[in-house]
VEXDREN-2710 file (C-alpha; in Angstrom, 1 decimal):
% VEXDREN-2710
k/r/px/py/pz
1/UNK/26.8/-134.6/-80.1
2/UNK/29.7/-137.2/-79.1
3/UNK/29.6/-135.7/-76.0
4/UNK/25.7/-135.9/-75.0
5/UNK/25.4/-139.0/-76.5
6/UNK/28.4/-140.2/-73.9
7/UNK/26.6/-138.3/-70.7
8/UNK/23.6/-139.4/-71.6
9/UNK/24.5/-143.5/-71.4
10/UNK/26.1/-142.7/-68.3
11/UNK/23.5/-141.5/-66.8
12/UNK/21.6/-144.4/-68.1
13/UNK/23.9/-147.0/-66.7
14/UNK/24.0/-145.2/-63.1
15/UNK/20.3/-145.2/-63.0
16/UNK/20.2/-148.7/-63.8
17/UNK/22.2/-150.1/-61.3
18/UNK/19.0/-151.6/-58.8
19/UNK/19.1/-151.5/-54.9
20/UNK/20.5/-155.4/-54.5
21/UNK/23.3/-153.9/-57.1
22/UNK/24.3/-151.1/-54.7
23/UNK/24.1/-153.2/-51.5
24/UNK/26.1/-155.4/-53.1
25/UNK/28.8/-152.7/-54.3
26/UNK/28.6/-151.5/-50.9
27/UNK/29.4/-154.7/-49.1
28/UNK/32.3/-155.5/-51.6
29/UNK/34.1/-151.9/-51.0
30/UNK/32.8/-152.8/-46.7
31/UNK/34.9/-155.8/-47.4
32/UNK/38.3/-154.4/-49.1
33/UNK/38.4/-151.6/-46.5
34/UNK/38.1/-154.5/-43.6
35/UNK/40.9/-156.8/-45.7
36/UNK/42.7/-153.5/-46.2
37/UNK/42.7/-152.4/-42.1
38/UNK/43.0/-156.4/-41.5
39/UNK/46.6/-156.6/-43.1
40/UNK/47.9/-153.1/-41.4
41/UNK/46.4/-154.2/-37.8
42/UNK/48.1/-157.3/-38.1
43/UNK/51.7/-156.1/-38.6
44/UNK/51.1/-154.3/-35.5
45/UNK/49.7/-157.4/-33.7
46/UNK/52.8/-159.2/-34.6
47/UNK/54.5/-156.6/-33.8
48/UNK/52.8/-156.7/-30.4
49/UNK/53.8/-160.2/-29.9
50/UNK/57.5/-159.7/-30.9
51/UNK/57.5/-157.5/-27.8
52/UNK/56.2/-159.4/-25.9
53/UNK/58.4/-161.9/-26.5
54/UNK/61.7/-160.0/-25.7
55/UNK/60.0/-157.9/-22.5
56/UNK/60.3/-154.9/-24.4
57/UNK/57.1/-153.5/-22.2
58/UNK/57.1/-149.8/-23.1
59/UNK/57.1/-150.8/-27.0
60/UNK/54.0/-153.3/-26.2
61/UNK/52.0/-150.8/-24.3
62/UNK/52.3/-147.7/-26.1
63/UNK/50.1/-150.1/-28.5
64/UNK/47.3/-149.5/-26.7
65/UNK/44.8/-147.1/-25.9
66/UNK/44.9/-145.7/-22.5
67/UNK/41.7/-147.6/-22.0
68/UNK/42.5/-150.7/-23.1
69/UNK/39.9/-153.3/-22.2
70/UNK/41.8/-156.5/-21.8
71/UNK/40.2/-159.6/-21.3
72/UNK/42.4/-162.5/-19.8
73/UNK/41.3/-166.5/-19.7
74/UNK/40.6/-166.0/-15.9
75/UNK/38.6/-162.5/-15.9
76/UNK/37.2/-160.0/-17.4
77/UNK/37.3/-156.2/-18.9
78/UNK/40.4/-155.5/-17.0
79/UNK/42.2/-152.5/-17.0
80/UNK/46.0/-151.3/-19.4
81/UNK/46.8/-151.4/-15.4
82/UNK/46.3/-154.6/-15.0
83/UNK/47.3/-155.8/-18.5
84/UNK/51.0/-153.9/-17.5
85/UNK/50.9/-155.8/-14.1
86/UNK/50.3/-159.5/-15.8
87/UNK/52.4/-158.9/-18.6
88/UNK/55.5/-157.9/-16.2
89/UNK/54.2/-160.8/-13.6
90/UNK/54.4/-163.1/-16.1
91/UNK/57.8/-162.4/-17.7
92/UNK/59.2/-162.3/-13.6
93/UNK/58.1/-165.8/-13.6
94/UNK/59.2/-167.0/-17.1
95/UNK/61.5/-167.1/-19.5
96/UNK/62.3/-167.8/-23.3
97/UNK/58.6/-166.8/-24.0
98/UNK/58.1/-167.9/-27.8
99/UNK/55.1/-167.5/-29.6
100/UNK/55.1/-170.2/-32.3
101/UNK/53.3/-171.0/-35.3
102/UNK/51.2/-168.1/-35.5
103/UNK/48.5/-167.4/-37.7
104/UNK/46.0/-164.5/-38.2
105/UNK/42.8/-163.9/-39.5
106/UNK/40.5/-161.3/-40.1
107/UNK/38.0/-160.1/-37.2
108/UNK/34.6/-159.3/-38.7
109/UNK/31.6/-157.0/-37.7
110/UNK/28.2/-158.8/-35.9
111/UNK/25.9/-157.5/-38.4
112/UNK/27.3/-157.8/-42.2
113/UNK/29.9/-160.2/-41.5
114/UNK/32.3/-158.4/-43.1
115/UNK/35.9/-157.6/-42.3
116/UNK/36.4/-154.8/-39.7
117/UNK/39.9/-154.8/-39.4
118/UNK/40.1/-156.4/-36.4
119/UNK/42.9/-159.3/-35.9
120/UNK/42.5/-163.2/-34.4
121/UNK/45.0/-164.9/-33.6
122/UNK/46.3/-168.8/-32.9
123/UNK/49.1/-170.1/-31.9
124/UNK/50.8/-171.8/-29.4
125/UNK/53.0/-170.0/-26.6
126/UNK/55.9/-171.9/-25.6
127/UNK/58.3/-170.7/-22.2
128/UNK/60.5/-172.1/-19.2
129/UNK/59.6/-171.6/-15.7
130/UNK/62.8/-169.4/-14.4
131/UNK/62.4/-171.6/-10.7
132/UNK/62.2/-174.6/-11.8
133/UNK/63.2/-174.7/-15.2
134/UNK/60.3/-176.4/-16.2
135/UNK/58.7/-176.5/-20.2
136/UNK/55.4/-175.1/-20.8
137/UNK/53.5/-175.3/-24.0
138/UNK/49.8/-174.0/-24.5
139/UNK/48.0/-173.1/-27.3
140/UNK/46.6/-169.8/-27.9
141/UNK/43.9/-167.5/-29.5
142/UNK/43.5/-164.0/-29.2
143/UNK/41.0/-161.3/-30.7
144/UNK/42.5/-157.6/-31.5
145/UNK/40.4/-154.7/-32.1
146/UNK/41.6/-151.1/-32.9
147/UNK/40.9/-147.6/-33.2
148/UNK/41.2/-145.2/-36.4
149/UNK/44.7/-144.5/-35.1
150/UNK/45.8/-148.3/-34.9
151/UNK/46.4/-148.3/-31.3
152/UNK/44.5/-151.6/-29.5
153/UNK/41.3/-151.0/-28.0
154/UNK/40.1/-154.6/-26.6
155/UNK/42.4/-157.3/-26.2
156/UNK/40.4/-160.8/-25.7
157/UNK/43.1/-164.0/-24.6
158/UNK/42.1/-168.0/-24.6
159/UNK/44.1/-170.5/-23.4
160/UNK/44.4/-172.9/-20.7
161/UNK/46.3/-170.8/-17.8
162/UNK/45.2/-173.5/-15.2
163/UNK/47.1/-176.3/-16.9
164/UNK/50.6/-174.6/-16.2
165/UNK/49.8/-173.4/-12.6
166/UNK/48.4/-177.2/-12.3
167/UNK/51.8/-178.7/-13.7
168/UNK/54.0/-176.2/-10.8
169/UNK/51.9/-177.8/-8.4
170/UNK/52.7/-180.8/-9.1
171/UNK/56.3/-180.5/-9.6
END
């Protein structure tokens, strides 16, 4: 009798439970998924940037997908190609690449709102320009997105690339 009695207010409390109740469930188990995928991708995005940092290329782009959509301040939807080229460009022009004060936060999805596991990113990227010796500081903000097997899918970059080619100039 225990035993019915038990089943039976289960089944009453399950049948209770209204749509708003559910949607709600559902958007908070949406939501510690996201913050779960959020804190994984974001060791790898540091990860990422710790590469960077010390021009270890091949850990950096075995990152990515194969295609990698990479989106730099000056263009758009580029190619892992052309991410490889910039990234080894950029390191032939500079050195003591830092990126400082970093901070992350999670991505979320254009409908809920919700976490998706994406990663953003601000900072500010500090380096010397090996020709001239010159200081560079810029601030920073990125947008990481990933695949079920944590490799980087989109790569979206902000900051102000004129200002340092402006600076050279000038120099």
């Amino acid at each position: 009798m225990k035993k019915t009695l038990f089943i039976f207010s289960i089944f009453l409390f399950v049948a209770c439970v209204t749509d708003d109740d559910k949607a709600k469930i559902n958007g908070a188990n949406q939501f510690v998924s996201g913050i779960e995928k959020f804190e994984k991708n974001k060791e790898l995005v540091e990860k990422g940037f710790d590469a960077f940092e010390a021009g270890n290329f091949e850990e950096l782009f075995q990152m990515s997908t194969e295609d990698l959509i990479w989106n730099p301040p000056q263009a758009d939807s580029l190619s892992k190609d052309d991410y490889k080229a910039q990234t080894k460009g950029w390191h032939a022009e500079f050195e003591n690449i830092r990126y400082v004060d970093r901070q992350y936060f999670p991505g979320v999805d254009d409908s809920l709102y919700l976490p998706n596991g994406s990663v953003r990113s601000y900072g500010t990227w500090k380096s010397n320009h090996k020709a001239t010796g010159m200081e560079f500081s810029t601030k920073y903000y990125s947008v990481h997105e990933f695949d079920e097997n944590g490799l980087q899918t989109t790569i979206y970059e902000f900051f102000d690339r004129g200002d340092i080619f402006l600076k050279l100039l000038q120099e």
